[in-house]
C-alpha positions as CSV (number, residue, x, y, z in Angstrom):
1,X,-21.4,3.2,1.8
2,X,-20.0,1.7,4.8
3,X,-17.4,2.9,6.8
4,X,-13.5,2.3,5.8
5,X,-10.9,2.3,8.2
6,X,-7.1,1.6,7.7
7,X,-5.4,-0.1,10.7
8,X,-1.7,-0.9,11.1
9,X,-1.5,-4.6,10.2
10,X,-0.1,-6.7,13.2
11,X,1.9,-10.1,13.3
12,X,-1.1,-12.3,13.6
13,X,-2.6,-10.8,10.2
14,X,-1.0,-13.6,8.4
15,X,-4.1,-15.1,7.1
16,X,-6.3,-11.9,6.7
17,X,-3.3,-10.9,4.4
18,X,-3.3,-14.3,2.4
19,X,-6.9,-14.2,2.2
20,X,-6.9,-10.7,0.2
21,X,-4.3,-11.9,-1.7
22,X,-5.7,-15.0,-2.7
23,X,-2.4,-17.0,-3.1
24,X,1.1,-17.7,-1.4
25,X,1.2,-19.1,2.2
26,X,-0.2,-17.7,5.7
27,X,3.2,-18.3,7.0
28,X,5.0,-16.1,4.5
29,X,2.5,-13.3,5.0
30,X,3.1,-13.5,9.1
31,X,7.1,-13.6,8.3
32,X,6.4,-10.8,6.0
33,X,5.0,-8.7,8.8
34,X,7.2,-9.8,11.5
35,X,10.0,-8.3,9.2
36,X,8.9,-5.4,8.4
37,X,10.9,-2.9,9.9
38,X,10.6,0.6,10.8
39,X,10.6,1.5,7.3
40,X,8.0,-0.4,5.6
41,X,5.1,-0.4,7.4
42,X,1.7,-2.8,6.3
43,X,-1.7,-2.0,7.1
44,X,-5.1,-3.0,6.6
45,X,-8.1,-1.5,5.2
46,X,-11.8,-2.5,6.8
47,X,-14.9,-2.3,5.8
48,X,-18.1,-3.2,7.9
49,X,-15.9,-4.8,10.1
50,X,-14.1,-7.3,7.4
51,X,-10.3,-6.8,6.2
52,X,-10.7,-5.4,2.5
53,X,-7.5,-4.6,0.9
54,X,-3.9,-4.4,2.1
55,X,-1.6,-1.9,1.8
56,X,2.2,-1.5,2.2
57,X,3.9,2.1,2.8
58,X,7.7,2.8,2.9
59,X,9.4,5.9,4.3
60,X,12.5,6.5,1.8
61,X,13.6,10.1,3.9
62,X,14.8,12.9,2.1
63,X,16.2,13.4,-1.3
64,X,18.2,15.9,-0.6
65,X,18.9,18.3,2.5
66,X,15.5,21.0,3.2
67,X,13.6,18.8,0.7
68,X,10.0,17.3,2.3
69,X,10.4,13.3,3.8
70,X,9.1,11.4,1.2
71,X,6.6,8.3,1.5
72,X,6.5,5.1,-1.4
73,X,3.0,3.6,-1.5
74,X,4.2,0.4,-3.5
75,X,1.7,-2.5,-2.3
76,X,-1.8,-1.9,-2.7
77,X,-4.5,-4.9,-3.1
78,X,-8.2,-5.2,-2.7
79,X,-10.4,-7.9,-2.7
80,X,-12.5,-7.7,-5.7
81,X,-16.1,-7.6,-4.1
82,X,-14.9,-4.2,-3.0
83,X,-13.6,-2.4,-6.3
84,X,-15.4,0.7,-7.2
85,X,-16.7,1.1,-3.7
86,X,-14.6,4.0,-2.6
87,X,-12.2,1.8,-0.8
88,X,-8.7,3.7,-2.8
89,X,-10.4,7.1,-1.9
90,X,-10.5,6.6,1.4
91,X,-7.1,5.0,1.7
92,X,-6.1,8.8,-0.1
93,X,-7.8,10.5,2.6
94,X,-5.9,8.4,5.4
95,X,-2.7,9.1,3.6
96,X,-3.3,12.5,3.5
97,X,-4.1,12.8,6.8
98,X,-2.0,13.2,9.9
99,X,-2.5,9.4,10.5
100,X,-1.1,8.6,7.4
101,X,1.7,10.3,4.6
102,X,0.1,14.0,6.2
103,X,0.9,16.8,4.0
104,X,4.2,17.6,5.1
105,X,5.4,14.4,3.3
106,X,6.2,13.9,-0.6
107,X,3.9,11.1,-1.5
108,X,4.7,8.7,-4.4
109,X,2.4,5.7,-5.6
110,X,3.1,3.3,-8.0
111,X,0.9,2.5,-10.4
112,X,0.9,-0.1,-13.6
113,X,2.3,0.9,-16.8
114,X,-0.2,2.9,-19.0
115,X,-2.3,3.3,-16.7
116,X,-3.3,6.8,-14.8
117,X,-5.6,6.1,-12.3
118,X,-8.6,9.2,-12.5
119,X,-8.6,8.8,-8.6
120,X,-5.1,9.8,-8.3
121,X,-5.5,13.1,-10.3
122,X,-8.8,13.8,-8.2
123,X,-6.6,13.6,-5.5
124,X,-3.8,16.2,-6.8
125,X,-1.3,13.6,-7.7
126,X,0.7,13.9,-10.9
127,X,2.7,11.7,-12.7
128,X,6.4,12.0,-11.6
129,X,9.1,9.5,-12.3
130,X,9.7,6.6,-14.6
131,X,10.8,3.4,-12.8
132,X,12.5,0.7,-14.4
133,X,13.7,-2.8,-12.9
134,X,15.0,-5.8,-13.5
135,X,12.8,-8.1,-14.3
136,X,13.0,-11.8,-11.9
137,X,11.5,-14.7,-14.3
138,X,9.0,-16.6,-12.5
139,X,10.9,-20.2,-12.2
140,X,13.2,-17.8,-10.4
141,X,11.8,-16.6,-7.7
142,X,12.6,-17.9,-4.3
143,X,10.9,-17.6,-0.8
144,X,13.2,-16.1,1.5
């Protein structure tokens, strides 16, 4: 296998990030990224020197006072050539690690309805929460 790293993505990643996700505009990735504030941070994962997934981790603080800081991993999305490669694994390592959520840090990943990823139990993670949302129909949706 060859070696994954995970990189903080930087303002001119527009199009690596529009390649991976195979649709919107380079211009609303790159405005994406030059918004992202403190609190959301984006970041790419490479493989053999190519940008193979993108991922997109939010620091939401405490939930209450002496609790651990806790991090949302909310965006995650890989190119398809690279599924079942050990790309999420080592994106659980670099979370785990200093460089990433470290293990001071409440971690919380969203994943699709009835679905529990095997990875994410092989990595100690256990379902928590129920989200709920309000649903945008698609005609609605706006750029901003």
């Amino acid at each position: 296998m060859a070696d994954i790293s995970v990189r903080p993505a930087q303002a001119g990643d527009g199009g690596l990030l529009r390649d991976i996700y195979a649709r919107g505009t380079v211009e609303e990735f790159t405005s994406r990224l030059a918004g992202a504030g403190e609190a959301t941070r984006y970041h790419l994962v490479e493989m053999a020197g190519s940008a193979v997934a993108v991922l997109a981790v939010t620091e939401l603080g405490r939930l209450r006072p002496g609790a651990p800081p806790r991090s949302l991993l909310h965006e995650i999305k890989l190119r398809p050539c690279v599924r079942n490669l050990g790309v999420i694994e080592a994106v659980l390592r670099w979370l785990a690690s200093e460089t990433g959520a470290g293990t001071e840090r409440e971690l919380i990943v969203l994943a699709p309805l009835d679905d529990e990823p095997a990875v994410l139990a092989a990595f100690g993670l256990k379902e928590s929460h129920r989200v709920f949302r309000w649903p945008v129909p698609a005609n609605e949706v706006t750029a901003t």
